[in-house]
C-alpha positions in Angstrom: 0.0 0.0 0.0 2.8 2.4 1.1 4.7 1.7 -2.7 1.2 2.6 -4.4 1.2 5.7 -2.3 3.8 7.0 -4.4 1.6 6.6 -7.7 -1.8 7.4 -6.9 -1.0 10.0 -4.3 2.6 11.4 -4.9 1.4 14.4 -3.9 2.8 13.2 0.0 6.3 13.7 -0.7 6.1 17.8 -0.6 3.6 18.0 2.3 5.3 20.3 4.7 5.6 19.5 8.5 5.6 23.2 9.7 5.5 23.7 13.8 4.0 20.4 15.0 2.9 20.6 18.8 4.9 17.3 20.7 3.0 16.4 23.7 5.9 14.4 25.8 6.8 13.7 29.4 7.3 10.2 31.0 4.6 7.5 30.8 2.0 8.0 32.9 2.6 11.9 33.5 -0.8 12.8 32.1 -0.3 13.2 28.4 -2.7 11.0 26.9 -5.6 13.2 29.0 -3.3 16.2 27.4 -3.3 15.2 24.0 -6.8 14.0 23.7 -8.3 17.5 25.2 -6.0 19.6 22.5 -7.5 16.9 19.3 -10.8 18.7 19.9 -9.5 21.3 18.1 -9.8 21.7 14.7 -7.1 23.2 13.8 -5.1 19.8 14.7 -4.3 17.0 12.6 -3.8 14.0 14.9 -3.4 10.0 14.6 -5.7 7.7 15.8 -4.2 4.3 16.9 -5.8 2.6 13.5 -3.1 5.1 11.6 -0.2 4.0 13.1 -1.0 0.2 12.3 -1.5 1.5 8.6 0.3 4.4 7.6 -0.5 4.9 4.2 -2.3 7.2 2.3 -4.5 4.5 0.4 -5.8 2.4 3.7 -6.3 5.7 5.1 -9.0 6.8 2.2 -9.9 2.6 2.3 -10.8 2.7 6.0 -12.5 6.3 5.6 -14.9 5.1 2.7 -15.8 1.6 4.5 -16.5 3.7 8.1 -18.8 5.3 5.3 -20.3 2.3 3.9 -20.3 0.8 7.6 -22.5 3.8 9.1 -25.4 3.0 6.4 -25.7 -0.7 7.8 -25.7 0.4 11.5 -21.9 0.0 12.2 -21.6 -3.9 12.2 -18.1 -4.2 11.7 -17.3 -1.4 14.3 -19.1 -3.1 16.8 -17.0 -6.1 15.6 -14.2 -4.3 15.8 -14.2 -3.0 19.3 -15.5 -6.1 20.6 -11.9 -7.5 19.2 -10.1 -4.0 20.3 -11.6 -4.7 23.9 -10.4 -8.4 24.4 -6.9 -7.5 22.4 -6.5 -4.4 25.3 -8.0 -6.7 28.1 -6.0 -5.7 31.9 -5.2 -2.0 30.4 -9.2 -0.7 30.8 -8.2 1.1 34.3 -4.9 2.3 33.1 -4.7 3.5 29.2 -7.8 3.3 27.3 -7.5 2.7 23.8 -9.1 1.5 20.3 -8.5 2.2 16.5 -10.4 5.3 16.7 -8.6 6.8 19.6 -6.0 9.2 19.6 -2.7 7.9 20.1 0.7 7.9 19.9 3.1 7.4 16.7 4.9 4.7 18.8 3.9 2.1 15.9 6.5 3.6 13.6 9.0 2.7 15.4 7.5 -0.5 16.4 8.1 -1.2 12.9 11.0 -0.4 12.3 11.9 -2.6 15.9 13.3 0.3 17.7 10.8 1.3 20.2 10.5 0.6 23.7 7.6 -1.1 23.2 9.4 -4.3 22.2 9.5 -4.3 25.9 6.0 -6.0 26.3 7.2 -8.8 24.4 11.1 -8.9 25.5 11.4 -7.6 28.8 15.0 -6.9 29.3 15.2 -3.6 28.5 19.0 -3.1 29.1 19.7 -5.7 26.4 17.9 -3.4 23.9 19.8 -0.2 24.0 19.4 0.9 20.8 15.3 0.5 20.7 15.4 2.5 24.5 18.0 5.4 22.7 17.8 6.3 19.3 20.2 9.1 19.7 23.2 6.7 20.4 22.7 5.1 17.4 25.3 6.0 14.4 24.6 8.7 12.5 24.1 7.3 9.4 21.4 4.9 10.6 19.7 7.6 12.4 19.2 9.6 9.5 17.5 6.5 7.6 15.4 5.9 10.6 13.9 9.9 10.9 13.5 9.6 6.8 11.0 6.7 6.9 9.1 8.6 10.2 9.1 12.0 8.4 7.6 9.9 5.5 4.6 8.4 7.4 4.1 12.1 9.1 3.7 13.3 5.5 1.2 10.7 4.6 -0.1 11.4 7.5 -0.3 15.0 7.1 -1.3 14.6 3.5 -4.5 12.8 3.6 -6.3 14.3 6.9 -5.6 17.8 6.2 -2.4 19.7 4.8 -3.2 23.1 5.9 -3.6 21.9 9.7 -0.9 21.6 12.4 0.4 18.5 13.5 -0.5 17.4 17.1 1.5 14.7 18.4 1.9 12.6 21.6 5.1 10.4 22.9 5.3 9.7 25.9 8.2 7.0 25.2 10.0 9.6 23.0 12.6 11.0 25.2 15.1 8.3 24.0 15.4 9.5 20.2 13.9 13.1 21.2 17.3 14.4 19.7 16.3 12.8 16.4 13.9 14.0 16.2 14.6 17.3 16.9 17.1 17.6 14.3 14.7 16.2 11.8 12.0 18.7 12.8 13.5 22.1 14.2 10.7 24.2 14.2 8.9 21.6 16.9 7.1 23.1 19.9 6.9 20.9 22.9 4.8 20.9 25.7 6.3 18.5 29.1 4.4 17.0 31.3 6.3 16.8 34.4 4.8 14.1 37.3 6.3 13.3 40.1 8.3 9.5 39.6 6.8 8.2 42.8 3.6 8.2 40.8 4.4 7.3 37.0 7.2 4.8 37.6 5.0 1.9 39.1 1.8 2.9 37.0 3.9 2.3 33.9 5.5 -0.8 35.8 1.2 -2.1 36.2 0.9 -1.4 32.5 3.8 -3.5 30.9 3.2 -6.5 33.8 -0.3 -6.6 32.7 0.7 -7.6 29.5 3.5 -9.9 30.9 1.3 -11.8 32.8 -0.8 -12.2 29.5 1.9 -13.5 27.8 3.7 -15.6 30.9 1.8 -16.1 33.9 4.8 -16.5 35.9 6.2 -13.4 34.8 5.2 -11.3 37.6 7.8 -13.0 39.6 10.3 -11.7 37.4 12.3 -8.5 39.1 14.7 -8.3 36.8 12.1 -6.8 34.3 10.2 -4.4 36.6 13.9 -3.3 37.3 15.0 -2.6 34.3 11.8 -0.7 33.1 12.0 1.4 36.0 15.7 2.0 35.3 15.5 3.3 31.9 12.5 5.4 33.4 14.8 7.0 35.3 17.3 7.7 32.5 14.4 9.1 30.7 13.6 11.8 33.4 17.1 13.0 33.6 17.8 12.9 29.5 14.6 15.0 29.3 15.6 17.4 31.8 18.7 18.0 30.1 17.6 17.7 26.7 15.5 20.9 27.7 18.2 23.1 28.6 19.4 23.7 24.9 16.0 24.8 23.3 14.7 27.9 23.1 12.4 29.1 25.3 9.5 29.3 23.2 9.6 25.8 21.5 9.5 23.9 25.4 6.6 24.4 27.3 6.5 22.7 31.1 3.0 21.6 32.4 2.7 20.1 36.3 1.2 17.0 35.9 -1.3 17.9 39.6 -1.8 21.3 37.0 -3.3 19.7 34.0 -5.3 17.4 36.5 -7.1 19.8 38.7 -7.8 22.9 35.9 -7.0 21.3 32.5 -9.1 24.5 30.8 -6.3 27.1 32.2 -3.4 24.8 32.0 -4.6 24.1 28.1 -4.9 28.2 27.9 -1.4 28.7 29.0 0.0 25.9 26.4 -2.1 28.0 23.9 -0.9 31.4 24.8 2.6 30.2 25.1 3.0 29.2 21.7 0.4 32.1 20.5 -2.1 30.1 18.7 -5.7 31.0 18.4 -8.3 29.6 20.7 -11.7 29.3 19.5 -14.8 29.8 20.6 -16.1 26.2 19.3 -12.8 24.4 20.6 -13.2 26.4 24.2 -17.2 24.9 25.0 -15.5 21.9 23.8 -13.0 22.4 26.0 -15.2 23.3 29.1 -17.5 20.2 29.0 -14.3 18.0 29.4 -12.8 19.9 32.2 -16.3 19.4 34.2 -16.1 15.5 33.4 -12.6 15.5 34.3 -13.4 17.0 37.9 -15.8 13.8 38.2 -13.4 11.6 37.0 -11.9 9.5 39.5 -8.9 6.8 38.4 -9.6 2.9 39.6 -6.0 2.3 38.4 -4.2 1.7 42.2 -0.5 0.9 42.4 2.6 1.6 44.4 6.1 1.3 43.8 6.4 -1.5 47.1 4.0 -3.7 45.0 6.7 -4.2 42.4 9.3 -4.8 44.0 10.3 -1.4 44.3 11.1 1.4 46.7 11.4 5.3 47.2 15.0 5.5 48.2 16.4 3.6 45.1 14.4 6.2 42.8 15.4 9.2 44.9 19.1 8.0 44.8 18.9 7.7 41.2 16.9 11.1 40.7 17.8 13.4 43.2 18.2 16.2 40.6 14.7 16.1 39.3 13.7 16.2 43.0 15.6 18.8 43.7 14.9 21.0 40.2 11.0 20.4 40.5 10.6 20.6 44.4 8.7 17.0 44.5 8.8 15.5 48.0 11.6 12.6 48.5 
């Protein structure tokens, strides 16, 4: 599909990427609720989790015309379809809700191209897969091949939901190759979501041993793997807080995570006003109806760091700095 991209829609290869919004921050630091509350907004062009399984142009316009066809008959094979989505996501309903219409992250590029911290779900030991964990250390060379094929599939992307919109992204596993992709896209404006890593570490730890235990049920005995995830959580906290310190200004944006939670409407302002883009009057109802079903909203996703295996002094050893720089409470 991708190959016949190139002659029925060639048209892809100039669409422009010009000042892309990147939602980032460490798992489970709020960026999902982020991202989802921006896609409201018109004036964004985001994926859904069904375009990052197929990024091409053609099964983008193929899926399009069949939701088409599918609405007419009552929506049989949706209703199929997240009957299947529900059973394929079963353990994550509490902690990441998602489906092929949902926005989502652009983690499935890289899936593909095996060098995504994601492979973690299926091989565990992260610190035997350094180059899928940190994109940035790989050689040059192979770098620049890697950010070719994603600005590719941005383009497609871009090209066939709307080339006069701005691109609205969220990675929350992108700190590793967030130099990359930097380079690749310098215009980028990034918003942070910064949590405290008493709270995302062993909520991110709950998500991947959900789909151990899936996979292995006597995988939840395995520390090595809950030790090695929170590890290269860690890394990710301190690359991202120095990562930060050579852009400008106005291209990084930080949000508190506690922020976003309590008043998402004026912590969604401030992003807006920060990077001086419109808000309008359509996007800011939109906007208000969420924030009063977010104050309603109340998680059933419980973990703590003890439950894994974990503990509060080995994190604060390892990230004293970020304590100290953000004021969190050792």
């Amino acid at each position: 599909m991708r190959l016949l991209d190139h002659i029925f829609f060639p048209g892809f290869r100039k669409q422009a990427l010009k000042t892309p919004v990147y939602i980032i921050g460490n798992p489970r630091s709020g960026t999902t609720f982020t991202h989802r509350l921006m896609a409201l907004d018109r004036q964004f062009s985001y994926l859904k989790l069904y375009h990052t399984i197929f990024p091409s142009v053609i099964c983008y316009k193929f899926f399009e015309t069949a939701g088409k066809i599918d609405r007419i008959f009552g929506n049989p094979a949706a209703k199929l379809l997240n009957g299947i989505s529900k059973k394929g996501f079963k353990g994550w309903e509490t902690i990441h809700q998602t489906g092929p219409n949902k926005a989502e992250s652009d983690e499935m590029f890289f899936v593909y191209a095996m060098l995504s911290p994601l492979l973690g779900l299926l091989f565990p030991y992260l610190k035997d897969l350094e180059e899928a964990t940190f994109v940035d250390l790989m050689p040059y060379k192979e770098r620049q091949k890697l950010m070719f094929y994603y600005r590719d599939c941005l383009q497609r992307h871009m090209y066939a939901t709307g080339p006069d919109k701005i691109l609205l992204q969220k990675v929350a596993l992108i700190a590793g190759r967030l130099h990359s992709i930097y380079e690749l896209l310098p215009d980028i404006r990034i918003v942070h979501l910064v949590r405290n890593p008493y709270e995302p570490i062993p909520s991110l730890v709950s998500m991947f041993d959900a789909a151990w235990k899936a996979l292995d049920p006597h995988a939840g005995k395995d520390a090595r793997a809950k030790r090695e995830l929170a590890d290269l959580t860690c890394r990710y906290y301190l690359y991202l807080y120095e990562f930060k310190k050579n852009l400008p200004e106005d291209q990084f944006l930080e949000v508190r995570y506690e922020d976003m939670i309590s008043d998402p409407r004026s912590a969604i302002c401030g992003i807006y006003r920060a990077f001086g883009m419109e808000l309008s009057r359509g996007y800011e109802v939109a906007l208000e109806k969420e924030t009063l079903k977010a104050r309603q909203y109340k998680s059933r996703h419980h973990y703590s760091l003890e439950s894994f295996g974990l503990n509060k002094d080995t994190i604060y050893r390892d990230l004293g700095t970020i304590f100290e720089a953000y004021g969190f409470k050792p």
